[in-house]
C-alpha positions in Angstrom: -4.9 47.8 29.6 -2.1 48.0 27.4 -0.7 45.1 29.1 -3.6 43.3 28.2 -3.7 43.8 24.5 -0.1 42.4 24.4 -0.9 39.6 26.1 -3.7 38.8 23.6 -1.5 39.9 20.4 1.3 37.1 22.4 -1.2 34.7 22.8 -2.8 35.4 18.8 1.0 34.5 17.7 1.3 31.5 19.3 -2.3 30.4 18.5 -1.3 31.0 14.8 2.5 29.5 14.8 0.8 26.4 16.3 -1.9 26.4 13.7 0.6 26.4 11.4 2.8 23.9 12.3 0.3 21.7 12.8 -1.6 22.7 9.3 2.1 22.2 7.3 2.6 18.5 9.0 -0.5 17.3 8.2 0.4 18.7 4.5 3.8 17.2 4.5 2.4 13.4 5.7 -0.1 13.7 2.8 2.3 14.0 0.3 4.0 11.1 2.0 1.1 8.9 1.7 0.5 10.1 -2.0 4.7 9.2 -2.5 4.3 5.5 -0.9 1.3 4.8 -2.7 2.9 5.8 -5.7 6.4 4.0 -5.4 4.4 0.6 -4.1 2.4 0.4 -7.7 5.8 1.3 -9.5 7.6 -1.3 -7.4 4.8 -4.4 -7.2 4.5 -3.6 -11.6 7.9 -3.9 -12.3 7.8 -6.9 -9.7 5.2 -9.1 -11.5 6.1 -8.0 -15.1 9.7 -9.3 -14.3 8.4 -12.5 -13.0 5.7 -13.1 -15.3 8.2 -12.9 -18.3 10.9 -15.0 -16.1 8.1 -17.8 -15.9 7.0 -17.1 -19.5 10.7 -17.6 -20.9 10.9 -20.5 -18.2 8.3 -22.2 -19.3 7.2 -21.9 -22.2 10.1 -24.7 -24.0 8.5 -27.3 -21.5 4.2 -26.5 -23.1 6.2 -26.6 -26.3 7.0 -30.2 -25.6 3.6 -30.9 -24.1 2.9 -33.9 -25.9 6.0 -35.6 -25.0 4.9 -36.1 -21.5 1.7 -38.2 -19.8 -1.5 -37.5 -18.9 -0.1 -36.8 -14.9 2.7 -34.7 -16.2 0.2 -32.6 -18.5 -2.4 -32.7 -15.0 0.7 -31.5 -13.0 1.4 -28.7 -15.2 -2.2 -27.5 -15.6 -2.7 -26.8 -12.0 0.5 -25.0 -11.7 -0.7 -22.6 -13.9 -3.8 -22.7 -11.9 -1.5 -22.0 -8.4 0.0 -19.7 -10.3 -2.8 -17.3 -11.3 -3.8 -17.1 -7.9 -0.6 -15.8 -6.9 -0.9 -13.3 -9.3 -4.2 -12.8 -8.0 -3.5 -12.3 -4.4 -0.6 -9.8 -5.6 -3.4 -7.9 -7.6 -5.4 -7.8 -4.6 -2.2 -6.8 -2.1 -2.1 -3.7 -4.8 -5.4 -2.8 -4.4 -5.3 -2.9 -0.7 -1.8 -0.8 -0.1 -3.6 1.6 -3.0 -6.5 1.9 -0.9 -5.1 1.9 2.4 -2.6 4.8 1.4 -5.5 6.7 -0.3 -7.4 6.8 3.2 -4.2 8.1 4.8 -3.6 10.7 2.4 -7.4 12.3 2.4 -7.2 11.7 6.5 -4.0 13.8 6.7 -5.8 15.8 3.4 -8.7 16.6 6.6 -6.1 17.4 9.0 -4.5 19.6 6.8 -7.9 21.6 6.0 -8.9 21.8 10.3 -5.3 23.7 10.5 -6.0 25.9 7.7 -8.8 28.1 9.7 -7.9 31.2 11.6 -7.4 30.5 15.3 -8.0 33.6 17.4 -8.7 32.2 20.7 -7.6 29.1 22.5 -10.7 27.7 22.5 -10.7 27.5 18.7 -7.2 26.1 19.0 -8.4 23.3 21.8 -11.6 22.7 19.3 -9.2 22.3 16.4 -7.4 19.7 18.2 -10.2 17.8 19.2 -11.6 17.7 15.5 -8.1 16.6 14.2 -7.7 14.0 17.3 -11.1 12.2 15.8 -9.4 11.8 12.5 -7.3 8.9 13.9 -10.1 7.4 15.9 -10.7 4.7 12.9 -7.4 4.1 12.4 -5.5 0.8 12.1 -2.7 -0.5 11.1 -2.0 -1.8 7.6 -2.1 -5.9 7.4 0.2 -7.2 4.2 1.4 -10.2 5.5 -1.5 -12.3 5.3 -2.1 -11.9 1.1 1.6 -11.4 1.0 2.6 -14.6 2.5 -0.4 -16.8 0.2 0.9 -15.3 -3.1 4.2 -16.3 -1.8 3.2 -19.9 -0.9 1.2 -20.3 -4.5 4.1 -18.9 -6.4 6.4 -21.2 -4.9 4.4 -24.5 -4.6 3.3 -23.6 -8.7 6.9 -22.8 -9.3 7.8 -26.5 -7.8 5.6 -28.2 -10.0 6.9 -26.8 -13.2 10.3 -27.6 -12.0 9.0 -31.0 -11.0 7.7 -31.4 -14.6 10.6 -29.9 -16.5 12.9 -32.4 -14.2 10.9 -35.2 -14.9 10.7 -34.4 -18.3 14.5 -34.2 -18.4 15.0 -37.8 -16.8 
């Protein structure tokens, strides 16, 4: 009898060490997805700010000479700025999409955290733990940047052509 109770204090241990470990990695992966989501909003600010001033300083000597050059020139210039908003746009949008994609990850792992959190006094518990925890990744997939990465890069660099083209042209 005595036997017995130590067996279920043994197994009441390990139920709880497991619970634990797997309630502070579920923490510890939250605050991971809170840090990334932070440093990707520092890092994509300080990106576009930087560039937006470069492009600013770049070109604002050549819309100072605007009337120096013809109507194509002007035309030219115009929908460089157009190509160029959109690349700001899909950058925006790239922002709002790691945001919200680390957001999900965080409250998932947030849920994970909580299902560890209970008591477990029987391995049943534990095995229905596990299976509520395994159904937190059932909806997940992987994050896709490249897509709105790779347009904002193509606008940026086809509007950044055209105002070199223009500035060149005016120069010559």
């Amino acid at each position: 009898m005595a036997n017995n109770s130590n067996n279920k204090k043994d197994i009441f241990k390990i139920l709880e060490e497991l619970r634990r470990r797997n309630k502070g990695a579920h923490f510890t992966r939250a605050n991971l997805w809170n840090q990334e989501v932070n440093k990707t909003e520092r890092g994509l600010s300080n990106l576009f700010f930087t560039l937006a001033t470069f492009l600013f300083v770049f070109t604002s000597p050549i819309f100072q000479q605007s009337n120096q050059f013809n109507d194509i020139e002007k035309t030219i210039l115009s929908i460089s700025w157009v190509i160029l908003f959109f690349s700001v746009i899909f950058g925006l949008l790239q922002i709002v999409s790691d945001i919200k994609y680390f957001f999900e990850a965080s409250e998932r792992e947030s849920r994970g955290e909580k299902f560890w959190s209970e008591t477990i006094t029987t391995f049943e518990k534990y095995e229905e733990t596990s299976e509520k925890a395994k159904e937190l990744y059932l909806d997940f997939r992987p994050h896709n940047v490249f897509t709105s990465v790779a347009v904002q890069a193509v606008f940026l660099i086809f509007s950044f052509g055209l105002i070199l083209y223009v500035a060149v042209s005016a120069l010559f």
